[in-house]
N, C-alpha and C positions, 0 to 999 in steps of 0.2 A: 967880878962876876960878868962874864959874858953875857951878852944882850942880845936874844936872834929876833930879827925882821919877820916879821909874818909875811908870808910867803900870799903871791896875791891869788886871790880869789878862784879865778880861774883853773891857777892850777891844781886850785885844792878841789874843784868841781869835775874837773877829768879824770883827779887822783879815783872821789870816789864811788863814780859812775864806772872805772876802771875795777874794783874793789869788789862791788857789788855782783857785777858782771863775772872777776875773775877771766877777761881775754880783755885785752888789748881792741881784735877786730871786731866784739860783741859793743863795746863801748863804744867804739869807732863809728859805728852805725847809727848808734842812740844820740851820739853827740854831731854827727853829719862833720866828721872830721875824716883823714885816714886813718889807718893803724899804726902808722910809722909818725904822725904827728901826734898823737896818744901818748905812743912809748915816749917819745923824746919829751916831752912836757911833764911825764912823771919823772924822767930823769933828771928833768930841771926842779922838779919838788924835792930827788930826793938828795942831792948837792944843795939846795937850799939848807935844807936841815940835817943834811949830814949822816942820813941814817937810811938803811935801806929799809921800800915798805913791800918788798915783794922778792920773791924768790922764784927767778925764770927758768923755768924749765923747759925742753924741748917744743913737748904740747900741752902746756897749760902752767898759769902761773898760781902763785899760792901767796898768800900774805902772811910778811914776817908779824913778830910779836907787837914792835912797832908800829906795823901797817895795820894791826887789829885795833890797836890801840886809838890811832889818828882815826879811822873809821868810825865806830863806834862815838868818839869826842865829838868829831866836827860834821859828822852827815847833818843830825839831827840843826843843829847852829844853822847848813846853812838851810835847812826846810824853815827856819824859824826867817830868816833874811826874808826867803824869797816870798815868805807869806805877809811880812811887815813892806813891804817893798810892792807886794802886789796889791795891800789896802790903799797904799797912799797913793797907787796908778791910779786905783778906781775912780778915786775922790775927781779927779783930773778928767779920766775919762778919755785920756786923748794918746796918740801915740805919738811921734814924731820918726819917719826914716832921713836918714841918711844915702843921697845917691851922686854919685860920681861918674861921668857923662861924660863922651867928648859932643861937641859943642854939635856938628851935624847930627849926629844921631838923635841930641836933644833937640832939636828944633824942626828936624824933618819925621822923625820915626815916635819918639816917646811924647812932645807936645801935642800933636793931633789927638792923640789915644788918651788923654791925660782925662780927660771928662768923664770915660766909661769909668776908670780906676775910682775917681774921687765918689763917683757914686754908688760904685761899691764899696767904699769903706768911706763913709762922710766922718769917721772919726780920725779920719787920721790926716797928720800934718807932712806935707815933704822940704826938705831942705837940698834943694838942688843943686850942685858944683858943678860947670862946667869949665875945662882948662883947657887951651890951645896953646902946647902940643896937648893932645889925650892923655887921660891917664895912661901910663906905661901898667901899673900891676894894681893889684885892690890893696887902698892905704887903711893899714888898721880905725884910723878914725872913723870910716866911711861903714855903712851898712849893705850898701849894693853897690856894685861896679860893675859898667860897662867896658871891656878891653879887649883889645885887637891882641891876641895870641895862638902862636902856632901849636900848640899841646894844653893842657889842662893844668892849671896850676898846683902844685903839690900842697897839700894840708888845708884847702879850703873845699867847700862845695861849691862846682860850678854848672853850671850849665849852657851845651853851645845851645846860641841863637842860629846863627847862619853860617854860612862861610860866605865872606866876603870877595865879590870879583867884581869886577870891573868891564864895562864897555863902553862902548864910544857915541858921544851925543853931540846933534848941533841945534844951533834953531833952525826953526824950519827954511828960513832963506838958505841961509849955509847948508844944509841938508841937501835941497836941491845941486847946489853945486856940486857935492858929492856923489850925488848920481849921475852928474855929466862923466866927471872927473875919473870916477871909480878908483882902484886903489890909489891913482896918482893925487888924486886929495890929499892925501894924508901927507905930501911932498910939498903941496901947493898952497896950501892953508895955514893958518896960525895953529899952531896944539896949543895947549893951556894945561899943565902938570902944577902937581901941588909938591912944593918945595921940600916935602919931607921923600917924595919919589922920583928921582930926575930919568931916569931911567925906564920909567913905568912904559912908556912909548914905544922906546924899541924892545921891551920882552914884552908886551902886547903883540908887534907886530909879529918877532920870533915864533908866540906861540902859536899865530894861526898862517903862518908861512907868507909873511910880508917881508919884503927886504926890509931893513932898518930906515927910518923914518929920514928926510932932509930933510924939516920944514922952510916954511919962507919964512917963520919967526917962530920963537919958543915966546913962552909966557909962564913965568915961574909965580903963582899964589902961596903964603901960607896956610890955609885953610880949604876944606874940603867946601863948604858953602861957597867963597869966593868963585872956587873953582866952577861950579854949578851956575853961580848967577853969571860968570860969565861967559859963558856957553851960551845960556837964555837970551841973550842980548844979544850974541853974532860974532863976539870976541873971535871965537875962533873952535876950533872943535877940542873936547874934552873928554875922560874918562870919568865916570861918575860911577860909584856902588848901582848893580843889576840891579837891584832888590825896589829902587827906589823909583824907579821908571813906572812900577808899578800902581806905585801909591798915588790916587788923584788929586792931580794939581800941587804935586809937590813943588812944582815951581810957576805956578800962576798960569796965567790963561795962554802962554809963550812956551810952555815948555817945551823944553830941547824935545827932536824927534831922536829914534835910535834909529844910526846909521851904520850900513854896513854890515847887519845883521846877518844876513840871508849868506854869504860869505866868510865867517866868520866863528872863532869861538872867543868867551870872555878870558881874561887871561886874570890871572890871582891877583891882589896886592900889595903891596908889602914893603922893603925901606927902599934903598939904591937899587936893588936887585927883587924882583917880585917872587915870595916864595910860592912852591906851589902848593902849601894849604896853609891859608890864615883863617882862624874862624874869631868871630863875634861872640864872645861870653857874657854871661850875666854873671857875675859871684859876688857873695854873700858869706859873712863870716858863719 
């Protein structure tokens, strides 16, 4: 006797949100998925069990005898789950997220903010991860993710935050020298790049019509933070996220000045070569 696997949860939850709706893109919506990650996870249900539960047609699908079948069995089962599952939330009372961070964003952008959040939901718990390098993409385990990408991820719901650019900062000593110096600063001076962009420099300068940089020393960080704090200190001059100049006292009572401004446009960021649109996402399964 063959023995089939029950097929997991999930898919049998898209199957019959999929079912009920009768579209793929009607489902697609209800479940904050796309329609092409819909279709394909019924597909994977119905290679699970080897049996087709719909029958596609041009514009509109129909459910086989099968697909009446699984419907009708398993909808009700899982209303029964989700209601056993949401007494024993209550008892609790608490929620727990999941968020996946790269480590400047976490500690420049989301730590400040973190007080308003807790106090609109005083129930809920967060389990914070932060990795350097960043996240590359949002890992199934994770409930939120922060990630640097040039397009929108397929089969997830995302939403951009920013686009991310970059400009040039020193401390206010170094600053000053920049305004003797004008573009020759940027020849004369230490730069300080973050080892995932070696390049950021000269397509900064490219972008706003600088010749390519000669400094009198590079200074290669791994970490965007690094990069930052030593800027604040006099290191040398640096490219830091626009966005964050903004925020008060992102880096203490020394923050770097923005230099070079007034001449200038910010240029994108991005790996060896700066694309020209990176945005900041938030996604969430």
């Amino acid at each position: 006797m063959r023995v089939v696997r029950s097929p997991p949860l999930r898919l049998l939850r898209v199957f019959c949100v999929a079912a009920r709706r009768l579209s793929f893109k009607a489902a697609a919506e209800e479940l904050h998925l796309t329609p092409s990650a819909v279709s394909h996870q019924v597909l994977d249900l119905e290679d699970q069990l080897e049996v087709r539960l719909f029958v596609r047609r041009t514009r509109a699908l129909e459910l086989t005898a099968a697909g009446h079948r699984l419907l009708e069995e398993v909808e009700p089962l899982l209303a029964r789950l989700d209601e056993a599952i949401g007494r024993v939330a209550k008892q609790g009372k608490r929620s727990t997220v999941r968020l996946a961070l790269p480590p400047f964003f976490a500690s420049e952008l989301f730590i400040p903010q973190l007080t308003s959040l807790l106090d609109l939901r005083p129930d809920l718990d967060l389990r914070i991860e932060t990795s350097d390098p960043r996240p590359a993409a949002h890992a199934a385990t994770d409930d939120v993710s922060i990630v640097l990408t040039p397009e929108e991820p397929a089969g997830l719901q995302a939403h951009r935050l920013f686009r991310l650019s970059l400009i040039p900062v020193a401390s206010p000593e170094l600053a000053q020298r920049v305004d003797e110096l004008g573009a020759a600063a940027f020849s004369e001076l230490p730069l300080i790049m973050h080892r995932a962009w070696p390049l950021v420099w000269r397509d900064w300068a490219q972008a706003i019509g600088l010749p390519p940089p000669q400094p009198r020393q590079a200074i290669e960080l791994d970490s965007t933070l690094a990069v930052a704090r030593a800027a604040e200190r006099g290191v040398g001059l640096a490219l830091v996220p626009a966005g964050l100049t903004a925020v008060g006292g992102w880096l203490g009572s020394s923050c770097p000045r923005l230099v070079y401004q007034a001449r200038s446009a910010a240029a994108s960021s991005g790996g060896g070569r700066a694309p020209k649109r990176t945005n900041s996402c938030a996604i969430r399964c």
